[in-house]
C-alpha positions as CSV (number, residue, x, y, z in Angstrom):
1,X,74.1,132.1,132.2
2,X,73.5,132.2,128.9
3,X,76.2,129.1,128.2
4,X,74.4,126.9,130.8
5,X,71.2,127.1,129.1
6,X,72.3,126.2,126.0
7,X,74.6,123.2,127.5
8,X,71.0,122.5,129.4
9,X,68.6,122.5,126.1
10,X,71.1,120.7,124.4
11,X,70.8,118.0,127.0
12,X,67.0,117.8,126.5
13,X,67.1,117.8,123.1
14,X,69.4,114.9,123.4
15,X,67.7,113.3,126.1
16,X,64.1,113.8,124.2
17,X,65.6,112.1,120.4
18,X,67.4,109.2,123.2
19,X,64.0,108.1,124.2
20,X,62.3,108.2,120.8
21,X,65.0,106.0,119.2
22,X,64.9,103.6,122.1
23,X,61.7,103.8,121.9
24,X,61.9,103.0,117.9
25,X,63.7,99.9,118.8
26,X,61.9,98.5,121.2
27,X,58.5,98.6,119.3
28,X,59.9,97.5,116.3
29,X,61.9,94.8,117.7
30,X,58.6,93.5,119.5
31,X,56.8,93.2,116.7
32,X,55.2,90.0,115.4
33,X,52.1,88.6,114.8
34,X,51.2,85.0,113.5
35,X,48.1,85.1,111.5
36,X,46.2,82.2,109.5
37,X,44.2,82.0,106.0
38,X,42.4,78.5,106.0
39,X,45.5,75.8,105.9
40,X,48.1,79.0,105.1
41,X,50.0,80.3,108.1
42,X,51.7,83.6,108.3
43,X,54.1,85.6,110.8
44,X,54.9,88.4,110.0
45,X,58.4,90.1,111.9
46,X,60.8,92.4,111.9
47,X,63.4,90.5,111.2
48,X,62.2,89.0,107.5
49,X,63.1,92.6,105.9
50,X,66.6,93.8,105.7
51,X,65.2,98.0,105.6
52,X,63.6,97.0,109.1
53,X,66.4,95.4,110.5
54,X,68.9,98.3,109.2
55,X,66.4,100.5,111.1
56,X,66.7,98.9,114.3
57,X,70.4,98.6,114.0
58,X,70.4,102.5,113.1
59,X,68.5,103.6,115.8
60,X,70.2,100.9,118.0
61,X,73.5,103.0,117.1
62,X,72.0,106.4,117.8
63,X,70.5,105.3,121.5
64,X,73.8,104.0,122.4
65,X,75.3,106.9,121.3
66,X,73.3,109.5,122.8
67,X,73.3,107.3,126.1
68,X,76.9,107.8,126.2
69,X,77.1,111.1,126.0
70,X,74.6,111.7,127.8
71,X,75.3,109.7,131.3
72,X,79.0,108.6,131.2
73,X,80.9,110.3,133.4
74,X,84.2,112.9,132.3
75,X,86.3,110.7,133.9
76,X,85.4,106.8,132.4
77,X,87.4,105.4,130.1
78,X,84.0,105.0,127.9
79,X,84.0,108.4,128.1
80,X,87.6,109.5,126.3
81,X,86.2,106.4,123.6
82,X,83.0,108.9,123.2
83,X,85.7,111.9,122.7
84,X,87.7,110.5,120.7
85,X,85.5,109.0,118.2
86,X,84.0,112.9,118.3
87,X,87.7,114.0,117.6
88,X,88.1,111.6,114.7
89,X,85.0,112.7,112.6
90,X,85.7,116.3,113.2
91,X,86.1,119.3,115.5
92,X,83.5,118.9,119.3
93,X,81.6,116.4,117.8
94,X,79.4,118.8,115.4
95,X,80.0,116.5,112.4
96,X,79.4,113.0,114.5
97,X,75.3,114.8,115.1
98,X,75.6,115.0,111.1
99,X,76.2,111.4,110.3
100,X,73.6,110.9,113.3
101,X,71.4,112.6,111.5
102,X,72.0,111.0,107.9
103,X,71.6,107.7,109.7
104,X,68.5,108.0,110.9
105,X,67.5,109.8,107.7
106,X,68.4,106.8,105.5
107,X,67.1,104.1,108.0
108,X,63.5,105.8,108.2
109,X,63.3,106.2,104.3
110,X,64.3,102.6,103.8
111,X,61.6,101.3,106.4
112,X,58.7,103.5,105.5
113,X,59.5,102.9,102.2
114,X,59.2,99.0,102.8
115,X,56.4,99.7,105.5
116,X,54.2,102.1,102.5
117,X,54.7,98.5,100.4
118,X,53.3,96.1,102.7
119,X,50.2,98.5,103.9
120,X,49.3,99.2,100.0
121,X,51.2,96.6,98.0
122,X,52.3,97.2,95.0
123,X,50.2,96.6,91.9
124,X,52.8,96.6,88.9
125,X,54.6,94.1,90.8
126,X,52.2,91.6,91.9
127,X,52.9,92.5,95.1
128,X,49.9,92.2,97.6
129,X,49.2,94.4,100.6
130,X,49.8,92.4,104.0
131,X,48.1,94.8,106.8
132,X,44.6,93.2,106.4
133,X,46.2,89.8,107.6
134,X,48.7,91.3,110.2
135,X,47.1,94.8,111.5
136,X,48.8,94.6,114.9
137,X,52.0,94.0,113.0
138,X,51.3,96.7,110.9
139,X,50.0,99.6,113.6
140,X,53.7,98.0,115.6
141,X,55.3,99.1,112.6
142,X,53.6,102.8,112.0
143,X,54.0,103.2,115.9
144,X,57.9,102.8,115.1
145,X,58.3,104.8,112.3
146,X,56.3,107.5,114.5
147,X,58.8,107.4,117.2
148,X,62.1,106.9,114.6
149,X,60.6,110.1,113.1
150,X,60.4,111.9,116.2
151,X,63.9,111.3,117.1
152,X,64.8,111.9,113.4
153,X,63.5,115.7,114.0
154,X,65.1,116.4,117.3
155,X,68.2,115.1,115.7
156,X,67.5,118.3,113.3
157,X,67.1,120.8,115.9
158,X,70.3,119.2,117.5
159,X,71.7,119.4,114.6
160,X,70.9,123.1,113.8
161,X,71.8,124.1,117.6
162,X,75.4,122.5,117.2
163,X,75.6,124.6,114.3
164,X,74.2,127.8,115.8
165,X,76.7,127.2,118.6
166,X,80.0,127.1,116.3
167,X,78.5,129.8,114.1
168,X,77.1,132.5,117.1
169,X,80.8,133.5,118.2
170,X,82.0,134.7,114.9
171,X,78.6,136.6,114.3
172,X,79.0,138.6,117.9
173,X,82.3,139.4,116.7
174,X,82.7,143.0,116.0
175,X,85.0,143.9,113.1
C-alpha cells in the first residue's frame, strides 16, 4: 500500500510540474506585442533575447521529458529510450530529476534576470525600461516566469521525494 502511494504522488507531482512547464512554454512562446511611439515602431518577442529562448528550450526539454515518462507505455520502444537515458546519468533515474532540476533553475534565473531588466531598466547602463511601451508583453512574460517557477518547485519536491525513496530503505534497516 504504502509503495502504491508513493508511485501515485510521484505521478502527480510529475503530472502537476508537466503542466506548469508546458504551460511556461506556451505563454512565453505566444508572446508579442507591436507597439508605436510617433514614427518609431516596436515589437517586442520572445525570440529577440537569447535568456528567453534558452527558457523555452529548457522547459521545452522538461515537458517532453516528463510526458515521456509519464504516458509512454513499458513496452514502446520510446520507452527503453526514456530508461536508458535514466540508466546513463545514473542509477532509476534519481540524478536525470537533478539535472531537471538545475535546468530549470538556470533557465528561470537567466529569464527573470533579463525580464527584472526590461521592467526596470537599468540606469548605469543607459538601459531604459520597456514595460510602459509593451505591458501585455511584459504581464506574458511575468505570467511565464510564474508558471516556470511553479514547475521549478514541484521539480524540488520531486526531487526530494526521489531522494527520500532511495534513502527510506537503509533508515528502516535495523542494525
Amino acid at each position: 500500500m504504502v509503495k502504491v502511494t508513493q508511485r501515485l504522488g510521484g505521478l502527480v507531482l510529475r503530472f502537476a510540474a508537466f503542466c506548469a512547464a508546458l504551460g511556461a512554454v506556451i505563454a512565453m512562446v505566444t508572446s508579442r506585442e507591436r507597439s508605436s511611439f510617433f514614427v518609431l515602431s516596436l515589437v517586442a518577442k520572445y525570440s529577440d533575447l537569447a535568456a528567453f529562448k534558452y527558457f523555452v528550450i529548457a522547459n521545452a526539454i522538461v515537458s517532453v521529458y516528463s510526458f515521456l515518462v509519464l504516458f509512454l507505455p513499458k513496452e514502446s520502444l520510446l520507452w527503453k529510450f526514456v530508461v536508458v537515458l535514466d540508466l546513463f546519468f545514473l542509477v532509476n533515474g534519481k540524478l536525470t530529476v537533478k539535472m531537471v532540476t538545475m535546468l530549470l533553475t538556470s533557465s528561470l534565473s537567466a529569464a527573470a534576470a533579463v525580464a527584472q531588466v526590461g521592467k526596470r531598466g537599468n540606469a548605469n547602463a543607459g538601459w531604459l525600461p520597456i514595460c510602459g511601451q509593451v505591458p501585455r508583453f511584459c504581464d506574458q512574460i511575468t505570467g511565464a516566469l510564474i508558471a516556470g517557477l511553479v514547475a521549478l518547485i514541484l521539480y524540488v519536491f520531486l526531487l526530494i521525494f526521489s531522494i527520500h525513496s532511495v534513502v527510506d530503505p537503509f533508515l528502516l534497516r535495523k542494525s
